[in-house]
C-alpha positions in Angstrom: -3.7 1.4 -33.2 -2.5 2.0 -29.6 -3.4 -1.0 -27.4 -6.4 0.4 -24.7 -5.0 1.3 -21.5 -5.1 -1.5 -18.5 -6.1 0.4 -15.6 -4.5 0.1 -12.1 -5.8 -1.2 -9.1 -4.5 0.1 -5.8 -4.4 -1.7 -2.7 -7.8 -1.4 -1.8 -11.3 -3.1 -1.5 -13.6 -1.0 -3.3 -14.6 -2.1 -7.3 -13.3 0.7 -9.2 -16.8 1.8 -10.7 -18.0 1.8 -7.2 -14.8 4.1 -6.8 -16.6 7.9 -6.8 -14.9 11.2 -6.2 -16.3 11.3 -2.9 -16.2 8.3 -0.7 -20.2 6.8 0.1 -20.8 6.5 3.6 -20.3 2.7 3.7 -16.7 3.8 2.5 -16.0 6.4 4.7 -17.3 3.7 7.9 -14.5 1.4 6.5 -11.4 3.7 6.5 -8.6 3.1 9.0 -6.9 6.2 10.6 -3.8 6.9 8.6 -1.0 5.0 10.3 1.1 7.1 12.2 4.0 4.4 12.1 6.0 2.3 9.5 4.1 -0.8 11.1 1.0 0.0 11.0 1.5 1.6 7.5 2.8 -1.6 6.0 0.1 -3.7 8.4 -2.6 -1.6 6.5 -1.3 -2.1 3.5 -1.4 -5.5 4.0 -4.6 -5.7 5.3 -5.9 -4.0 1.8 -4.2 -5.8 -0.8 -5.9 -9.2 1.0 -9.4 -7.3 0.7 -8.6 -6.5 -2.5 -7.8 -9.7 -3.8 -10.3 -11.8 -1.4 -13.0 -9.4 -3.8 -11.7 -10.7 -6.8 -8.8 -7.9 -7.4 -5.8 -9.4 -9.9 -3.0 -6.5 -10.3 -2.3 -4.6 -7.2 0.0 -1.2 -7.1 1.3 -0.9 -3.2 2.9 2.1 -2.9 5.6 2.4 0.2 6.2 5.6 2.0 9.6 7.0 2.0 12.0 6.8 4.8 11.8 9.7 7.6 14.0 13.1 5.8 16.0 13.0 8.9 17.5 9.6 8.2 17.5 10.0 4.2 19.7 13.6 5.2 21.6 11.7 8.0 25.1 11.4 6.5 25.3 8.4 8.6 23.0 6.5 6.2 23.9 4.9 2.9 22.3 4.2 0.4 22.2 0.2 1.2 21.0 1.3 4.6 17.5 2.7 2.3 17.5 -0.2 0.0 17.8 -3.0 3.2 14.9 -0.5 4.9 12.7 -0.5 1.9 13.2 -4.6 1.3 12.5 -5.0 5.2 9.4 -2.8 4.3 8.5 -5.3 1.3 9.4 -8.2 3.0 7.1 -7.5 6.2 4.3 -6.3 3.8 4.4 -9.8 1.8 4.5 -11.9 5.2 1.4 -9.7 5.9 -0.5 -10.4 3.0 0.8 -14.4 3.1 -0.5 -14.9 7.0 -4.3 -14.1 5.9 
């Protein structure tokens, strides 16, 4: 018999049965503006997975967002130049989490 699926838990502080379709009003209050740069995205994130694990969260999916298309289409940029932007990315996120 297949073993029962382990669900996810995103970065977030909200228990997952408490987790509706439509956000309560309690949720809504407690929603950042969507970060409008790579600082505050991986700040936020940061922020979340600490709430998430302060409220008793133990497996955490952080998802990062991709580079900008203009410098992933750049033929200037290689693909190390992603890799050492999306470790600079996890790097700063686990300082973030670590420093709360």
């Amino acid at each position: 018999a297949p073993s029962p699926a382990i669900p996810r838990a995103s970065a977030s502080a909200t228990p997952p049965a408490a987790s509706p379709s439509s956000p309560s009003a309690a949720d809504t209050a407690a929603l950042a503006p969507p970060p409008t740069t790579f600082y505050q995205a991986v700040s936020q994130a940061a922020e979340a997975a600490r709430e998430a694990v302060a409220g008793g969260r133990c497996r955490l999916e952080v998802e990062f967002p991709p580079l900008p298309q203009a410098q992933l289409d750049s033929t200037a940029v290689s693909a190390y130049d992603v890799f050492e932007a999306n470790v600079r990315l996890a790097v700063d996120f686990g300082k973030g989490v670590a420093k709360g």
